[in-house]
N, C-alpha and C positions, 0 to 999 in steps of 0.2 A: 486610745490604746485598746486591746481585744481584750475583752478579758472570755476567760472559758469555764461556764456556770451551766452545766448540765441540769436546771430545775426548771426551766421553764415547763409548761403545762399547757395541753390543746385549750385553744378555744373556739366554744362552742355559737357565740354569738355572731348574726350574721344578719343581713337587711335583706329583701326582697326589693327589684325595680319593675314596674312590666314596663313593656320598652313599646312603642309605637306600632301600629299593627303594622308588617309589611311582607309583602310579598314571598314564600319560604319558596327555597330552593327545589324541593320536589314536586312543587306543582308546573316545574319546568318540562317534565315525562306528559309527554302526550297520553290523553286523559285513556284513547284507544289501544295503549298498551296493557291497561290494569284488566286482566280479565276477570269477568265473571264469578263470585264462590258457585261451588258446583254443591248441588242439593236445592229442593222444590221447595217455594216458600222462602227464600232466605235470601234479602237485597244485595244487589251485586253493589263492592267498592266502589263502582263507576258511578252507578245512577244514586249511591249516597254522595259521591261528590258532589256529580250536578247540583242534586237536591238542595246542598248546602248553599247556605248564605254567605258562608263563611270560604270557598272554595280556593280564592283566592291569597285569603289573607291566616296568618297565624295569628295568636297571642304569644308572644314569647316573653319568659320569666328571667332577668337573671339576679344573681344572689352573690353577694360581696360582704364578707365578713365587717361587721360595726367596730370592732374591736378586734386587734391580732397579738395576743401576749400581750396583753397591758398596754397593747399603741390604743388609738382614734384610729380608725381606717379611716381615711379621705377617697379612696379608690384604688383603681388599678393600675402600677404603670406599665408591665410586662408580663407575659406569660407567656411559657414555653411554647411553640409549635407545635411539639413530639411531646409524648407521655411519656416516652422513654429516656433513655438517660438521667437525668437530674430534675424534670420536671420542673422546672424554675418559675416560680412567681412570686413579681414584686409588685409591693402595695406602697401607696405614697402614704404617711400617716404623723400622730402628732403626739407626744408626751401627754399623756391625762395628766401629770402634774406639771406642765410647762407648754403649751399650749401655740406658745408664739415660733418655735423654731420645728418647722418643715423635714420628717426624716424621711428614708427610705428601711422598707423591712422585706427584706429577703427571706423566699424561704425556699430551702432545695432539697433534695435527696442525693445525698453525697454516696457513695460508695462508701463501704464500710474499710474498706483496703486502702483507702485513701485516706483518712481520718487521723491516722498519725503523721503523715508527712505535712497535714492542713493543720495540724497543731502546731508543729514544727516551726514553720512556717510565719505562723500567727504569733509567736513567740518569741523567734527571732527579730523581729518587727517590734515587738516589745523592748526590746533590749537597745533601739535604736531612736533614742530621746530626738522630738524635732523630727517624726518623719516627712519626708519632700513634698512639697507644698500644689506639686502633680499628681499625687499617688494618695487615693483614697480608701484609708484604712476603717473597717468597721471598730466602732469605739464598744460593743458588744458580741461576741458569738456563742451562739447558745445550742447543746444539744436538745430536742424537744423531747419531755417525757410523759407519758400517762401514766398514774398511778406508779409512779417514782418505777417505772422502767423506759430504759431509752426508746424512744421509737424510732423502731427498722420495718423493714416490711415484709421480711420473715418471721421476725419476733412479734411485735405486736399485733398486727395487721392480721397474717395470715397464721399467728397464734403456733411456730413451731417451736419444738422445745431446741433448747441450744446446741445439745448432743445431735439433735438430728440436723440442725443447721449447718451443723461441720461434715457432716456425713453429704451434704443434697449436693452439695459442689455448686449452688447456685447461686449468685451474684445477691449480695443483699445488700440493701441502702439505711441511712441513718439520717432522720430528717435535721435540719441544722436552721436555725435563723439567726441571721444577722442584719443589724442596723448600723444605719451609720446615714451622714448629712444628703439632705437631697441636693442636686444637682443638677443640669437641663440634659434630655439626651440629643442624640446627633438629631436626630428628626424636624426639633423644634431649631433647628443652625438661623440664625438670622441674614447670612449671603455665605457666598462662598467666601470670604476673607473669614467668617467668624471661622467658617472651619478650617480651612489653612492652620489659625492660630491655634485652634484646638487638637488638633492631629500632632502640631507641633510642641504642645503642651503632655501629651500624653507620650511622645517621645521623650519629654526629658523623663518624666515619670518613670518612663523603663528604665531610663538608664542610668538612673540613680539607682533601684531596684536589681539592675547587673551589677553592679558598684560592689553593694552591699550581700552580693551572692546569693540574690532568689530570681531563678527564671521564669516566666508567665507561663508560657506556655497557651495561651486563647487569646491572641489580640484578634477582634473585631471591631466594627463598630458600635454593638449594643454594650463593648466594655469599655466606650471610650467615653465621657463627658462633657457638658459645658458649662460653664461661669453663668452664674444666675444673672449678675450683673457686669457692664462693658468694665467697671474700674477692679472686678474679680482676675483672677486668674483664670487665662480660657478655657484650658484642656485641661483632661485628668482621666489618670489611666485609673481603673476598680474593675472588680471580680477577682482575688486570687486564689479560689477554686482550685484551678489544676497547677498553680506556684508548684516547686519544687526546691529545695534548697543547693545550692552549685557552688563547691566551692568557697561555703562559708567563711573558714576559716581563714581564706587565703583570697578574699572578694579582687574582681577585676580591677587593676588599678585604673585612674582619670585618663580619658582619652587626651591627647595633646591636641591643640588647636589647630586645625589644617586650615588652608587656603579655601575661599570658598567657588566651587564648581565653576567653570565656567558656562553660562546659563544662554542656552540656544533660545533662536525664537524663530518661527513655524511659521508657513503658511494656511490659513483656511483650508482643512482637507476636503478632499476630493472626494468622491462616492468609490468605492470600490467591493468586492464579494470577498468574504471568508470562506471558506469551506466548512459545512456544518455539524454539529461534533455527533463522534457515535452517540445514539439512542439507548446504548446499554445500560443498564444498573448498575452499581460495583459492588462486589464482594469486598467490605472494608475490613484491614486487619485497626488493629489496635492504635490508633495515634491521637496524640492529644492536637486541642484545636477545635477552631471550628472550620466546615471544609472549605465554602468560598473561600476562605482568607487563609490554609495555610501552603506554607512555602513548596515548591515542585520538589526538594530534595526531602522534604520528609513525608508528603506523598507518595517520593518513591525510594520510601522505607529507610531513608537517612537518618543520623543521629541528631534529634532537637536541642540544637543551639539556642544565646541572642541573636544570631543574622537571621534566622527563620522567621523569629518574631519579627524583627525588622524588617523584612520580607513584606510577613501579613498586613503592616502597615500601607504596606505600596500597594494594595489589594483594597484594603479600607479607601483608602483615597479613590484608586479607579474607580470602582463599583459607589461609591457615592454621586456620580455627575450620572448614572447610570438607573439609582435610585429615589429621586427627587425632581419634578421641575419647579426648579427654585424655589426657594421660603413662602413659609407661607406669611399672607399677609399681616400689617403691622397690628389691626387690632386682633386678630385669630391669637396672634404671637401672646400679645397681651393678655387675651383672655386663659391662653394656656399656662400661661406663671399664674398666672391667680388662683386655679386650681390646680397648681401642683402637677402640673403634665399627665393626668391621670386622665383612662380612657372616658370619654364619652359615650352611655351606655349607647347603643343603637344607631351609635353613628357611622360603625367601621372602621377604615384608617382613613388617618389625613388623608385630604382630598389633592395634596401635590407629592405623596406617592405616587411610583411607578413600578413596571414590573419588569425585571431585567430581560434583554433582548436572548432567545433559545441559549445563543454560544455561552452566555453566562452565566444562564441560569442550570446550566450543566455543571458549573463550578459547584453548585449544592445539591444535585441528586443524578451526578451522569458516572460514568466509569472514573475510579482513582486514576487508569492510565493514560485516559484522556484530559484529564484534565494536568497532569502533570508535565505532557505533552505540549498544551497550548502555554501553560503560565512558563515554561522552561525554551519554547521558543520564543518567547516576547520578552524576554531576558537576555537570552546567550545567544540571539540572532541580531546583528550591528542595524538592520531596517524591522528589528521587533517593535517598537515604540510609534514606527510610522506607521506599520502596517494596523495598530489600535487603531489613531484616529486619523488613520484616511480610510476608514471601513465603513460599510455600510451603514453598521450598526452605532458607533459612533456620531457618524454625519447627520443621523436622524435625530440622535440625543440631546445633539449641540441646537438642533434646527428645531425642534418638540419643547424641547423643555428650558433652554437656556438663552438670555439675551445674546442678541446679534454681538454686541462690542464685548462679551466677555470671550465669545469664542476662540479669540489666538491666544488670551492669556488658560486657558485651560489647558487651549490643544499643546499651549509650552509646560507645563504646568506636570503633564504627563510626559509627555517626550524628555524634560529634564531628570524628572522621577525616574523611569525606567534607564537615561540615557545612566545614571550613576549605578544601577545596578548591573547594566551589562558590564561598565568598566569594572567593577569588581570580581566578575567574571573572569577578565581576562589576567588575573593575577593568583587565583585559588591554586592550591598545589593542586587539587581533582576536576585541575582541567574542566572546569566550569561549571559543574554537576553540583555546584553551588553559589551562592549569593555571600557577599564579607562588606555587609555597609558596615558602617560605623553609626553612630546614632548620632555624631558631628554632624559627618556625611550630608545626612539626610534634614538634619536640621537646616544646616547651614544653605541648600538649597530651598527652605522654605522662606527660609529670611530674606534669599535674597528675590525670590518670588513678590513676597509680602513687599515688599521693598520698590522692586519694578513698575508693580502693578498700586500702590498705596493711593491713587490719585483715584482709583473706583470703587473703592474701598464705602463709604460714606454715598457714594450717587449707586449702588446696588448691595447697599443694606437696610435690613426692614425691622431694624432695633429699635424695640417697643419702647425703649425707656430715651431715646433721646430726639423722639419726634414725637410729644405729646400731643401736639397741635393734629400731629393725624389720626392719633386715637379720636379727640373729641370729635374732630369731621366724621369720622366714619360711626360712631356710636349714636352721634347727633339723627 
C-alpha cells in the first residue's frame, strides 16, 4: 500500500566509476575544421590535439549515488532521455535493513498541479484491499525535502519566495520518490511468447484499474513489466504518474465474456514502399502519454478514454518486433537478473537493440498531424494492417532481426491486432475517428495467438532459469 510521508531528505552519498577509455564522440569533427586561436605565441586547438597522446581517447567518470533515501543503490535501471518534463530516474536497490529482496526507487519531478489528483489517486488504491496481482502499486511515496521544505524547483533549487512563485506563472515541479518491488523490464523479454504473455498481463492490469475508476493515461512499454521467474505472473502494468480518477464512485462495471475473434493467418509479406512521413517538428499542445504510443483520436485533440490506452497497447506490441532482434542470449539473460537489470557502466545499450525504421521513428519526434495520419489510416483503412507488414520496413525487420519460422506467426499476430481495432471502427457513433476495444477483445486475441502458436513457445525461448545446462556451456 502507498503510504504518503513527505520527510524524506536528499542524499548526498554517491560512488564514482571510470569507465574504459573509448573513443568520444567529438573527435569525430575532422581535426581541419578546429581553427587556429588567433594571437602570437599561443598554441592552436589543432596542433594540441595532435600533440596529445590522448587524442583519441577520453577518460570518462560516471557517478551513481551508494545510497538513495536509505536504499543500497545496486545501479541504474532508467533514466529519462529529456531533462524536461519529469526527468525520471530509476535505480535498482536493497533495504539496509533487509537486504535479500530487490526493489526499485523512482525518483521524478512531478508537476506541482498534479500532486493532488497523484494523491488521489494513491489513495483511492488504498482503500482497495488485495490490489490485482497485474497492477504494481509503490508500497511507499514520498515527497523529498531539505531542511524540512518540500523540494520543487522553484522553491528550493532556484531559491524563489512563494508570493513570487504565484506571481511567475511558471510551471514548477516537486521531486517525489517511490519504491516498490523490482520487476524485469520489456528489454530483458526472453522470446516473443514471454511477451505476448506480458502485454497480456498488463492488460488485465488496466482493466482492473478501469473497474475500479483510475485511468492511466501512459501506457508504453517502459511502463509495462515482466515476471522475474516463468512460475510468476508475466506482465504488470506500473507508473501511475499521470492516473486520474474516472468515475470513482460509479467504476466501470465487468465486461461480459465475448466470443473469441476470429484469428486470420497471413502470408510471408512481400516488399513494398510507404511513402515517407513529413520532416516537420510539431508544435505539441497539452496531452498526456507518451507520443509513440498514444492513440490518433487524442493526437487529434480527442477526449482520453480507456480505448486510447488500449489503443497504445496495439502500439507497444508493433513497435516492439521493431525494437529488438530477438533476446538476448540465455547466459546475457542470466547475468542480467543477477544484477538487478541495472545498466552496465560503459557499455551502452543492449546489443540486440535496434533503431526504429524513419516512418516510426517520427511516431516520437515528427509532426502530431502526421503522425495521427499514419496510426489513424492503419486502423480505419480494411488493407491498414496489410499494408504494415507487407512494407518495406517491416520485411526487413522480420528478415534482420527475427527467426525465419516465427515470421507468419507475427505477421498474424499484427494483422489480428489491428484487424480487431479497425472492426471497432466500424461501430463508433464518430464514425471512426475512434478506436472502442474492449480489454476482453484484445486479450482474448492474445490467447488465442498464445494458443495457435504454443508448440514454439519453448524451441524460441531463451529462459535463463529453465536451461541451466546452457548457462554452464556457455560460462564454462
Amino acid at each position: 500500500m502507498s503510504e504518503t510521508q513527505p520527510t524524506t531528505r536528499p542524499c548526498s552519498d554517491s560512488a564514482a566509476f571510470r569507465s574504459p577509455a573509448i573513443r568520444s564522440s567529438s573527435t569525430k569533427r575532422d581535426l581541419s575544421e578546429i581553427e587556429d586561436d588567433a594571437g602570437e605565441g599561443k598554441q592552436s586547438k589543432k596542433r594540441k590535439t595532435e600533440d596529445s597522446a590522448a587524442e583519441d581517447v577520453l577518460d570518462r567518470f560516471v557517478f551513481y549515488p551508494i545510497t538513495v533515501y536509505g536504499y543500497e543503490c545496486l545501479g541504474i535501471l532508467f533514466t529519462a532521455s529529456s531533462i524536461r518534463e519529469r526527468g525520471t530516474t530509476i535505480f535498482c536497490g536493497v533495504d539496509l535493513r533487509d537486504k535479500e529482496k530487490r526493489l526499485t526507487l523512482k525518483m521524478a519531478w512531478q508537476d506541482v498541479t498534479r500532486v493532488a489528483e497523484q494523491d488521489a489517486v494513491m489513495q483511492h488504491l488504498t482503500n482497495h484491499v488485495g490490489i490485482h496481482h497485474n497492477v504494481i502499486v509503490p508500497f511507499k511515496t514520498e515527497k523529498v525535502q531539505r531542511d524540512d521544505e518540500i523540494c520543487t524547483t522553484l522553491g528550493v533549487i532556484r531559491r524563489f519566495l512563494d508570493a513570487q512563485i504565484e506571481e511567475l506563472g511558471v510551471e514548477n515541479r516537486v521531486l517525489t520518490l517511490s519504491v516498490s518491488e523490482l520487476k524485469r523490464p520489456v528489454k530483458y523479454f526472453w522470446g516473443v511468447h514471454d511477451f505476448v504473455r506480458g502485454l497480456r498481463g498488463a492488460l488485465l492490469g488496466h482493466k482492473y484499474l478501469t473497474k475500479i475508476g483510475i485511468l492511466h493515461r501512459d501506457i508504453n512499454e517502459n511502463n509495462i513489466v515482466l515476471g522475474l521467474r516463468p512460475e510468476d505472473e508475466r506482465g504488470y502494468l506500473i507508473d501511475l504518474d499521470m492516473a486520474i480518477l474516472q468515475n470513482a464512485e460509479e467504476p466501470t462495471q465487468p465486461e461480459p465474456v465475448r466470443p473469441r475473434p476470429i484469428f486470420f493467418r497471413c502470408s510471408t509479406p512481400e516488399s513494398s514502399t510507404l511513402p515517407a512521413p513529413d520532416s516537420k517538428k510539431p508544435t505539441r499542445t497539452l496531452r498526456m502519454g507518451t507520443f509513440p504510443y498514444i492513440s490518433y483520436n487524442v493526437l487529434e485533440g480527442g477526449r482520453h478514454t480507456q480505448f486510447d490506452d488500449v489503443e497504445s497497447f496495439l502500439y507497444v506490441l508493433l513497435l516492439f518486433f521493431f525494437s529488438y532482434a530477438g533476446p538476448l542470449s540465455v547466459s546475457e539473460l542470466h547475468e542480467a537478473d543477477g544484477a538487478g537489470f541495472v545498466h552496465s557502466i560503459g557499455s551502452g545499450r543492449p546489443p540486440h537493440m535496434r533503431n526504429w525504421p524513419n516512418k516510426y521513428a517520427g511516431w516520437a519526434d515528427g509532426e502530431t498531424s502526421v503522425m495521427a495520419d499514419q496510426k489513424g489510416f492503419s486502423i480505419t483503412n480494411v488493407n491498414g494492417a496489410k499494408r504494415i507488414i507487407q512494407s518495406t520496413e517491416f520485411a526487413e525487420c522480420l528478415q534482420n532481426n527475427w527467426p525465419k519460422e516465427l515470421h507468419k506467426p507475427i505477421c498474424n499476430l499484427i494483422v489480428n491486432s489491428f484487424t480487431i481495432f479497425y472492426n471497432s471502427t466500424l461501430h463508433t457513433t464518430a464514425n471512426g475517428s475512434r478506436t472502442e476495444v474492449s480489454h476482453v477483445e484484445f486479450i482474448s486475441m492474445l490467447d488465442t495467438w498464445l494458443d495457435v502458436y504454443s508448440h514454439l513457445e519453448d524451441k524460441f525461448s531463451n529462459c535463463p532459469f529453465k536451461q541451466p545446462e546452457v548457462i554452464c556451456e556457455t560460462e564454462s
